[in-house]
N, C-alpha and C positions, 0 to 999 in steps of 0.2 A: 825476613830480608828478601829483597829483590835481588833476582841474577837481569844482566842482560846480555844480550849477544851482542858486539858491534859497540855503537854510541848510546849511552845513557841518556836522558831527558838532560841532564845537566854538563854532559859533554858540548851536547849541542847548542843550548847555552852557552855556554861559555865561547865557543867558536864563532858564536855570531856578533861584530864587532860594534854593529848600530842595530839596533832595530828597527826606524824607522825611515823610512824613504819620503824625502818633499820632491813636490815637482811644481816647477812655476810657468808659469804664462800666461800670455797677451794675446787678447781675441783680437780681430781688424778693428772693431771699437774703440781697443784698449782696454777693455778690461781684464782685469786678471785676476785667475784663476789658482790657487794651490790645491795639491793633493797630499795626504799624506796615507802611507802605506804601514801596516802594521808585519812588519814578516813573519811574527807566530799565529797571525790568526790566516784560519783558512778559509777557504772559500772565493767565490767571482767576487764578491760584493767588495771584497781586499784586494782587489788586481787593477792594475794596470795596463796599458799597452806603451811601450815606451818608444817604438817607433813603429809609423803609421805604414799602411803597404803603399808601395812605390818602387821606384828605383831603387837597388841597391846601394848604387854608389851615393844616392842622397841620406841614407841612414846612421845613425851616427853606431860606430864598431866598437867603442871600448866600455859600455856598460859593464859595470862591476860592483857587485855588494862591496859599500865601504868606501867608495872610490867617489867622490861629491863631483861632478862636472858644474861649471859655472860660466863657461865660456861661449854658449850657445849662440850670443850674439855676438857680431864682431865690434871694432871701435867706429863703425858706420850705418850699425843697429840693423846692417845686415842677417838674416837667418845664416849658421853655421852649415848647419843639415838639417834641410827641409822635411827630412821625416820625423824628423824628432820633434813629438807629440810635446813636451817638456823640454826647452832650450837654458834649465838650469834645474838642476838634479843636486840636492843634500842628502847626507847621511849622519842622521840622528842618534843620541839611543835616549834622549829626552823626548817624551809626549809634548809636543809645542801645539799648538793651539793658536790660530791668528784668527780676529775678527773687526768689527767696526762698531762700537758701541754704538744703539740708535739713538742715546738723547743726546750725548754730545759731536758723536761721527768721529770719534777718537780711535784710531788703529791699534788694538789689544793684542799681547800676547801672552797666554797663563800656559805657564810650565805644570805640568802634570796634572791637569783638570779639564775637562772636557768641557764642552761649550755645545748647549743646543741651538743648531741655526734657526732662523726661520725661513718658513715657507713662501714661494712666490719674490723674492726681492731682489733677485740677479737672474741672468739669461744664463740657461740650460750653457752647461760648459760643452757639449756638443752633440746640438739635436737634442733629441730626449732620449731617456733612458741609460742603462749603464754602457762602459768601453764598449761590450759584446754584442749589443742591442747596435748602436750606433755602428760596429763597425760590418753587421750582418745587412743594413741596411743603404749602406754608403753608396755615394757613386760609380766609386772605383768598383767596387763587389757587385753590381749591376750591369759595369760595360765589362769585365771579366766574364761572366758568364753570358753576357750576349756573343762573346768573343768567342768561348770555348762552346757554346751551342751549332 
């Protein structure tokens, strides 16, 4: 039998109300983007960034496991807060799964089964590489340190 100190593996389970995080959005294109975040798996490769650096006061404050935001745009397709990388935010505990079938171009979505995308068939959701790559690279992080040099 196992002791533990503190939270068991299944305390902590049970405390986590979704597992999974979606995030949506619209490049200047229009096209759009979803993410979905897995919370027990680790690593950069499962992360996000959920608001981009900026302003303060342009970032959206009430992020919270559990807590689904939907309101990102307003009723005049305004941005809410401009830093927010994702201007509508769900909390899942089902594996959702959306894609576009390529012989019919039919909008899919399979609950609890993964789906391999392919390669090459939409534009980089920002720049290339992951959040960390792109945000080590950005504009903003370049007149910052021309700033602070």
């Amino acid at each position: 039998m196992t002791h533990y100190i503190g939270n068991s593996p299944q305390t902590v389970l049970d405390g986590i109300r979704s597992k999974y995080l979606y995030g949506l959005r619209r490049n200047d294109d229009g096209e759009l983007f979803l993410v979905r975040v897995d919370q027990l798996d680790a690593g950069s490769a499962n992360s996000i960034i959920i608001n981009e650096q900026g302003t303060s006061t342009e970032n959206f404050p009430d992020f919270e496991e559990g807590i689904s935001y939907l309101d990102g745009i307003d009723e005049t397709h305004d941005v809410v807060y401009p830093n927010l990388r994702y201007p509508q935010l769900n909390w899942n505990s089902r594996l959702l799964t959306y894609y576009v079938e390529p012989n019919t171009g039919q909008f899919v979505q399979r609950v609890s089964e993964d789906y391999s995308y392919p390669e090459g068939i939409s534009t980089p959701g920002y720049n290339e590489g992951t959040d960390f790559q792109v945000l080590a690279n950005s504009d903003f992080t370049d007149a910052a340190r021309e700033y602070n040099d």
